[in-house]
Structures are given as structure tokens and as C-alpha cells.
N, C-alpha and C positions, 0 to 999 in steps of 0.2 A: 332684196334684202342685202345691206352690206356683210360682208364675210366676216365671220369673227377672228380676230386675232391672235394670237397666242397669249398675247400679255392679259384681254379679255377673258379668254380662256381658263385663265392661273387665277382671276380677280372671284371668277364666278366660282368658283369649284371651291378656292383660298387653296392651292398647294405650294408647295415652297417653289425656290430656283431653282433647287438640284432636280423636285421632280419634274418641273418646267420642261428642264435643260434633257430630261429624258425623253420627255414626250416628243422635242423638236431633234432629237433625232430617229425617233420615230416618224414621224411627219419626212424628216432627210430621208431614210429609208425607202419608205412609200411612195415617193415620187419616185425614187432612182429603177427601183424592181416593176413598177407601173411601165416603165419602158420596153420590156421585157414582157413582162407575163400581167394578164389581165385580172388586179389582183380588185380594184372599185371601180364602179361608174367614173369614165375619163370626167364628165364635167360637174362629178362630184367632188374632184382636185380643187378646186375654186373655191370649195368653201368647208376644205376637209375638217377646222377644228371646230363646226358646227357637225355636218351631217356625219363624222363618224367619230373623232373624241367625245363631244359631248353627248350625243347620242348615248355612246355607252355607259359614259359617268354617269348619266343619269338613274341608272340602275344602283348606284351604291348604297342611298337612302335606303329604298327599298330590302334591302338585305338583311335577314335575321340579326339582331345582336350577336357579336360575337362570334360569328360564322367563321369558318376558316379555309374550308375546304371546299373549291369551287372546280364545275365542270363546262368546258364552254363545248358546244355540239356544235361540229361543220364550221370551224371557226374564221375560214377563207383566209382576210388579211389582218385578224386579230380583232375583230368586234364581235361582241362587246370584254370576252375572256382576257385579252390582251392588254386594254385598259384599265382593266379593273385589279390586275397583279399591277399595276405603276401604280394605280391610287394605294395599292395596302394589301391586299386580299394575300391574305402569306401562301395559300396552296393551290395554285391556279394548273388545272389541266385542260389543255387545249387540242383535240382531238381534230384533224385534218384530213382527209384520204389524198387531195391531190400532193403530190410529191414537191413540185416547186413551191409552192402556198405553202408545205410545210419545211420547207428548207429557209425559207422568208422570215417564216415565226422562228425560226431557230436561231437565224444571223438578229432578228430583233428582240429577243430574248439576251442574248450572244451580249451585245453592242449597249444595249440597256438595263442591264442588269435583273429584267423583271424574273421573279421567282415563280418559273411556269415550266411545266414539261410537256412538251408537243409530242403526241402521239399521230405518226402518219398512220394512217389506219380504217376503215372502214368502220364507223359506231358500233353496227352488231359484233365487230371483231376484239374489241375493244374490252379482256375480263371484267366482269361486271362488280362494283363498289358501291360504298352509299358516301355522297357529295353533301354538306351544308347545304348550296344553292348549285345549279342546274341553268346554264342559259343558252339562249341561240339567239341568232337576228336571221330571216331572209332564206331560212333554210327548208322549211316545210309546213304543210299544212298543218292545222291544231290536233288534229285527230294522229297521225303520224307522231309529232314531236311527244304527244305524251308517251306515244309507245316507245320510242325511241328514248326517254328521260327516265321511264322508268327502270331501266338496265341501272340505273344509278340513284336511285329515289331510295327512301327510307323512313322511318321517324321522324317528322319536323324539318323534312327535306322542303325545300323553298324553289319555286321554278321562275326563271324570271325572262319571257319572253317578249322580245321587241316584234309586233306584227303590222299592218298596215289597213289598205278599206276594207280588204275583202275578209274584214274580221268579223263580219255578223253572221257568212255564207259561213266560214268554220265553226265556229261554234255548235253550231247545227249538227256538225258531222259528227261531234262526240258522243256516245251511248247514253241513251235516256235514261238508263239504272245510272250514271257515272254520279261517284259522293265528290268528286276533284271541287275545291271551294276554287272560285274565280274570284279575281277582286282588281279591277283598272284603274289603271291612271292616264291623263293624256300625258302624251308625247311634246317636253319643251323644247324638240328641235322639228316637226313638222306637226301642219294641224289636223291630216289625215293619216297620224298614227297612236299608235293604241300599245301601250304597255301593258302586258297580263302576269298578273302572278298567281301561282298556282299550286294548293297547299294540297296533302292528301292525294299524292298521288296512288293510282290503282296500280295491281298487281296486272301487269302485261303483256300476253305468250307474243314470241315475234311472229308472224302473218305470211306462212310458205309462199303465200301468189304474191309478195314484195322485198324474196329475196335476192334478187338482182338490184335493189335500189339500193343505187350509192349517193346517198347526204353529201 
């Protein structure tokens, strides 16, 4: 598949120059700290404004009307959180534990202006709020992320998870009493992945035998 472009990129999405001219310093970015510190897959570089801008733009349809306040979990090198404060999203928190990863998101927040606060921080550490929407990419099982989403779920909280194959094996793992509504979409940047959103989140105690796990 040939690599999408940036100019491709701006056609598909329709955002202007200016936020164009953001993204590809975000893209500058991410190459320069990938030297450095292991921030994506090295030969996911090749065709980054497919497998991880547009990846995560794709999530904005899906977003409640009018949403505002969004929470990204484990957010590594800013997917999908990171993106989705350059498309618009006015209140983007980006929650982090490793320290360089969050120094990253800080200098591209910094440099681009997007309107986000990175919290270095362990999730569970993290006082707990109620978010619009709720997201992660690549960070944990289905069963986990709800426990972990609901520190920040609420009323008409919106959960919007990027997952991959082994999404039928989790599913399974969530509690047969669970009311959580699931509802998918596929994935327009790979054909072996799976968008889940997830309305009605449960009320969640955190799980003493997995407090040592760091997202």
C-alpha cells in the first residue's frame, strides 16, 4: 500500500493549512525523539500519516456531539489523545507514566499548540473526574480498560477504544451481568482492526492482585 501523504491526509480529514502545518510538526517531532526513545513501531515511520494520524482521526466522528472534555489512557506518543486536541477537541488530558513519553507529549503540545495537559502518572494515581469520551489505543485488555476508564466515566461518558484480532478473545472476558452497550466499527486504516465504543460504563473497585500494573 502506498503511504499516505500529508497533503492526502488534510484532503481526507478537509482541515485547513494551519492545522496541516501542525500536524507536520508533529510528524518533525516524532521522528527526531524515535531516535532517542522507543516512542512507535520503527517501520510504522513509513507510513505514519496512515497508521497513526489517521488512525486516530478516525475516532472524531464517533464522538458525542458537542463533547469537550476528553481523556486519553497510556497515551505513549500521543494516539489517539494527541490528535484529536489538533482536530478541535478543546480539553484533552493525556495521562502518561513513562517520563520521557511524557516529556515528548509536553515539548508537542509545547511546539503545536494543541490544548492538552499531560499528566505523568500512573492511571490509578491519577484523582479521579468524569471525561465526555474516554480513549486508548494498544494499551490493555478489554476487561482491564473498562476498569481502568471507569476512574473517569460518568453520565453519557463515551469510551472510544482502538483494539485489534484478538478482540473476540476479550470480549469474553467482561462480566456476564456487565449492561456496558458495545457498538463497532471497522478500522479505515487496517482490516484486522476493530473500533469499540462503549456507552454505560460500570461502577469499578480497582483489583488488589493488579496493583503493581503500570499502563
Amino acid at each position: 500500500m502506498t503511504p499516505l501523504s500529508p497533503d492526502a491526509f488534510a484532503a481526507e480529514l478537509g482541515v485547513s493549512r494551519e492545522t496541516l502545518g501542525r500536524f507536520e510538526t508533529y510528524a518533525r517531532l516524532l521522528r527526531h525523539w524515535q531516535t532517542r526513545i522507543n516512542l512507535v513501531g520503527r517501520a510504522t515511520l513509513d507510513d505514519l500519516w496512515r497508521r497513526h494520524f489517521l488512525d486516530s482521526a478516525q475516532l472524531l466522528p464517533l464522538m458525542p456531539p458537542g463533547a469537550r472534555t476528553l481523556v486519553d489512557l497510556g497515551s505513549g506518543a500521543g494516539f489517539p489523545g494527541l490528535v484529536l486536541a489538533l482536530l478541535g477537541v478543546p480539553e484533552v488530558t493525556l495521562i502518561e507514566s513513562d517520563q520521557r513519553k511524557a516529556a515528548f507529549l509536553t515539548e508537542c503540545a509545547r511546539q503545536t499548540g494543541a490544548p492538552v495537559d499531560v499528566r505523568c502518572a500512573r492511571i490509578e494515581a491519577v484523582p479521579p473526574s468524569r471525561a465526555d469520551v474516554i480513549t486508548a489505543r494498544a494499551l490493555a485488555p478489554l476487561d482491564r480498560l473498562v476498569e481502568l476508564a471507569a476512574r473517569f466515566g460518568g453520565p453519557g461518558t463515551v469510551c472510544l477504544f482502538l483494539k485489534g484480532q484478538d478482540l473476540e478473545a476479550e470480549l469474553t472476558t467482561l462480566p456476564r451481568d456487565s449492561r456496558v452497550r458495545i457498538e463497532r466499527w471497522p478500522s479505515r486504516t487496517h482490516p484486522d482492526a476493530t473500533i469499540l465504543r462503549l456507552m454505560e460504563l460500570p461502577s469499578v473497585e480497582p483489583d488488589p492482585a493488579r496493583a503493581d500494573h503500570r499502563p
